[in-house]
C-alpha positions in Angstrom: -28.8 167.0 84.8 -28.3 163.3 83.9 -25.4 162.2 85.3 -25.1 158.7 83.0 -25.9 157.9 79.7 -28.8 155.7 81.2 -30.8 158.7 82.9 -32.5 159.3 79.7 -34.3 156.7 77.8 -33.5 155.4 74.3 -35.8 155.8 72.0 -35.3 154.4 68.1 -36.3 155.1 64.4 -35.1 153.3 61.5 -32.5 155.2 58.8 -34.1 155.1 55.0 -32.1 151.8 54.7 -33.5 150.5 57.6 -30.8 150.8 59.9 -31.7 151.0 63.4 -30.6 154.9 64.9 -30.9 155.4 68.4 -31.9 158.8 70.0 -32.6 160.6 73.8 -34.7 163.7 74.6 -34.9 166.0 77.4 -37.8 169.0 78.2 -40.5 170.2 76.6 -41.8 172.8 74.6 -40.8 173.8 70.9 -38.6 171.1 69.2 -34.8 171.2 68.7 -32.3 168.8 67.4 -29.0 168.8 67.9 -26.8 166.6 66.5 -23.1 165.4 67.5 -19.6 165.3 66.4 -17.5 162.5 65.1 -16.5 159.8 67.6 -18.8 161.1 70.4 -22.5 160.7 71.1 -25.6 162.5 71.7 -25.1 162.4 75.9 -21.3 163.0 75.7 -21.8 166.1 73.5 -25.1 167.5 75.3 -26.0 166.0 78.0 -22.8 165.2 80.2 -21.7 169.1 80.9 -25.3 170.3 81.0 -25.9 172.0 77.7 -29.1 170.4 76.6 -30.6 171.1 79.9 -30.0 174.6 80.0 -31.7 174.5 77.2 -34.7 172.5 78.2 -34.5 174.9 81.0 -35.2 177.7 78.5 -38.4 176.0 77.5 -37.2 173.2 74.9 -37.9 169.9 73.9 -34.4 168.8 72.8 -33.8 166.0 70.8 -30.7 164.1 70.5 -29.7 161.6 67.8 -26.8 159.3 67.8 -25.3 159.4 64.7 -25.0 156.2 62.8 -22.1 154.3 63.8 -21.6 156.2 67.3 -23.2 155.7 70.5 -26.4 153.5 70.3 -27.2 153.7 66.9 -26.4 150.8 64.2 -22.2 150.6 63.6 -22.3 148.6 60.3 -18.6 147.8 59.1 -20.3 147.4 55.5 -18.7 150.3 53.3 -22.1 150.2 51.1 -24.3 151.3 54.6 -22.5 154.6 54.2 -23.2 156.2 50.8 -22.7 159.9 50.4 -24.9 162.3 52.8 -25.7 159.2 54.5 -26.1 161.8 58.2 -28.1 164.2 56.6 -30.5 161.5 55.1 -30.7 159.8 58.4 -31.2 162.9 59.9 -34.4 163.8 57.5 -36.1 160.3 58.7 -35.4 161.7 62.4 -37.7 164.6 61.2 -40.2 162.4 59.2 -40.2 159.9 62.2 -41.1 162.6 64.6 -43.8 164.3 62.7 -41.4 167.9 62.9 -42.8 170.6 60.8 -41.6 173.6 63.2 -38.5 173.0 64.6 -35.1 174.1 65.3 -31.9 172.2 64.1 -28.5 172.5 65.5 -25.2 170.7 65.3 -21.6 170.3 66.6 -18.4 169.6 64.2 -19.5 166.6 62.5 -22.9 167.6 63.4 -22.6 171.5 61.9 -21.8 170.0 58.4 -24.5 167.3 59.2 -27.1 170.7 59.8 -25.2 172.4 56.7 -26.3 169.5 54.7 -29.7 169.8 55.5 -29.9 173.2 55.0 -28.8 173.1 51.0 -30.7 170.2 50.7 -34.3 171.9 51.3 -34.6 171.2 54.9 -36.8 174.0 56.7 -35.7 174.8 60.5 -37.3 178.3 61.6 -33.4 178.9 63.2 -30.2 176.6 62.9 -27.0 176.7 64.9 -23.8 175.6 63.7 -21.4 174.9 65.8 -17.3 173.9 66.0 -17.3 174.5 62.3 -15.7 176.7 60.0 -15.3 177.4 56.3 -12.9 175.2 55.2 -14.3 172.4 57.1 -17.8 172.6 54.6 -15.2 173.6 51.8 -13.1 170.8 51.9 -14.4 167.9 54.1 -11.5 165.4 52.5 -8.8 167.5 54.8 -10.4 166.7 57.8 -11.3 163.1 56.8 -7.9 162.7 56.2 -6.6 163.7 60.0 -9.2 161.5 61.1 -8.4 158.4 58.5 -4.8 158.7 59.9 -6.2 158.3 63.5 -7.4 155.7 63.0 -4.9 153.7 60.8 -2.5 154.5 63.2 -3.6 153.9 66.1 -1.2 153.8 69.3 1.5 155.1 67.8 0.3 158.8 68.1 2.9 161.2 69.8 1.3 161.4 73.4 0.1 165.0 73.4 -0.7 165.5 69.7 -4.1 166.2 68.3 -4.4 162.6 66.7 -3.2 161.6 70.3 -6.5 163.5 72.3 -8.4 162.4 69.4 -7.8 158.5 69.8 -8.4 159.2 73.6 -11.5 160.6 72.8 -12.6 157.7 70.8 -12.0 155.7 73.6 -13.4 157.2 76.0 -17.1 157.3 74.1 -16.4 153.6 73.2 -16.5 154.5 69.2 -15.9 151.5 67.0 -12.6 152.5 64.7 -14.1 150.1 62.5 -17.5 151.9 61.5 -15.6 155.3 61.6 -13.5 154.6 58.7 -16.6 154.3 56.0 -18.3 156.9 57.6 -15.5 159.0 56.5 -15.7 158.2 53.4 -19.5 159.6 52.9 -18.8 163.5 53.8 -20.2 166.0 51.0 -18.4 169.6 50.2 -21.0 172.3 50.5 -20.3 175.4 47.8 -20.5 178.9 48.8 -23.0 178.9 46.6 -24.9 176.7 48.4 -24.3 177.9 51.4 -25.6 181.7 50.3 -28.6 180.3 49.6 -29.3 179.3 53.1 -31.6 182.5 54.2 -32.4 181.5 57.7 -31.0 183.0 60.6 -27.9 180.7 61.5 -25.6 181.3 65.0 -22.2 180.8 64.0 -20.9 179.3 67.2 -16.6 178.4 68.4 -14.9 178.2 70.7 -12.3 181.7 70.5 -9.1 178.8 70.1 -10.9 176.3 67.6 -9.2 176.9 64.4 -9.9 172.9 63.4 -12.4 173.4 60.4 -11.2 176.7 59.6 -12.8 180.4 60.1 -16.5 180.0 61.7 -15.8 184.0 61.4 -15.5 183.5 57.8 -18.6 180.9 57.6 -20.9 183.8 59.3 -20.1 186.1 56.5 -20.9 183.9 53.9 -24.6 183.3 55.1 -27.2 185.3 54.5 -28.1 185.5 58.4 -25.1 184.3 59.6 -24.0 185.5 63.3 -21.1 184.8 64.8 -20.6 184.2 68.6 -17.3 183.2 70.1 -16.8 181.2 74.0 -14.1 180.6 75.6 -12.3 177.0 74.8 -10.7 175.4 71.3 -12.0 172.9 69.8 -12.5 169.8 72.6 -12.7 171.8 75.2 -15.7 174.5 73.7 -18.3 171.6 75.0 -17.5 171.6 78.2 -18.5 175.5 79.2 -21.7 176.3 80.1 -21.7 179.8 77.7 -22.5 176.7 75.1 -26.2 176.5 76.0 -26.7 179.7 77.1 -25.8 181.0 74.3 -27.7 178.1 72.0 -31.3 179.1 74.4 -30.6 183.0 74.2 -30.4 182.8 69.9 -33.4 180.3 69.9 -35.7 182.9 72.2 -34.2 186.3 70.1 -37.4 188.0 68.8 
């Protein structure tokens, strides 16, 4: 397991707008991308508590983007570099760039919706995983945004133990610039149920059995077509850290 962010190389591909996005990989074998949540990165998410290799383990070649404005990817402050569905789109040129046309696509929080996305907009994974998401948190991105928006407006003035608290700890740890978070806010699309039943793939519905922070994942499951729902230990922060994460990510991917 890489024990630093610099055990893995960095490897780069350029957004549709020409921003530079930075992204590592670990294994070999069939291709899967997992994508992160807001104010972390692609090692801090998958690599740092062993999840990704597990699932190289498992025969994978997993493929980890940092979003734009987190980790090594571009952070512009510019409002106009983040237009709506500006993830999913820079997602579709990680595809394009790496020549995918049989893949798997998974995502955590930020990164679920980011896979959601994707999904209504005629991406073609044979299997996705969405993970630390729920209903209301495709329903309604603005509520979220708006927990997050006050983060980081008011930051250090938290009340030391609340969720904006661990949250603007979080961001500090990963070394996420406040600054580029704020428009990236600003660029989240709502996904319809409607849109969301006409996503007939198999999807894993995966939470932690505490997270309640984008609503139901329960809820989500039943709403796609082939939707499953699998529950680990841990809330929302703390989900990442157990090793049920990638196992249960590998065992989905290799169900007949």
């Amino acid at each position: 397991m890489a024990s630093s962010p610099n055990d893995l190389p960095i490897h780069h591909f350029l957004g549709r707008d020409g921003a530079q996005l930075a992204y590592r990989e670990v294994g070999s074998g069939r291709p899967l991308i997992l994508i992160h949540g807001l104010f972390s990165n692609g090692w801090v998410n998958w690599v740092r508590y062993g999840t990704a290799q597990h699932i190289a383990d498992a025969g994978f070649r997993v493929i980890m983007p940092d979003l734009r404005g987190h980790g090594a990817s571009a952070a512009p402050h510019d409002p106009a570099a983040y237009p709506p569905d500006i993830l999913m789109r820079d997602a579709e040129a990680l595809v394009d760039y790496l020549h995918l046309t049989d893949y798997d696509l998974g995502g955590y929080s930020l990164g679920g919706r980011t896979v959601v996305r994707m999904l209504a907009n005629g991406a073609s994974p044979r299997r996705a995983i969405v993970a630390g998401m729920g209903l209301q948190g495709l329903h309604d991105t603005g509520h979220r945004a708006g927990f997050f928006r006050d983060v980081l407006n008011n930051a250090g003035t938290h009340p030391r133990g609340s969720g904006a608290w661990l949250a603007e700890g979080f961001l500090k740890t990963t070394g996420g610039d406040p600054a580029a978070m704020l428009p990236l806010l600003d660029s989240f699309v709502d996904t319809t149920t409607a849109e969301l039943a006409g996503i007939d793939i198999p999807v894993l519905v995966l939470s932690g059995r505490e997270d309640q922070d984008n609503g139901s994942a329960g809820e989500l499951a039943q709403v796609l077509p082939q939707g499953r729902l699998s529950e680990i230990p841990g809330n929302h922060m703390t989900a990442v850290l157990r090793p049920e994460l990638g196992s249960e990510i590998a065992a989905f991917l290799l169900r007949d």
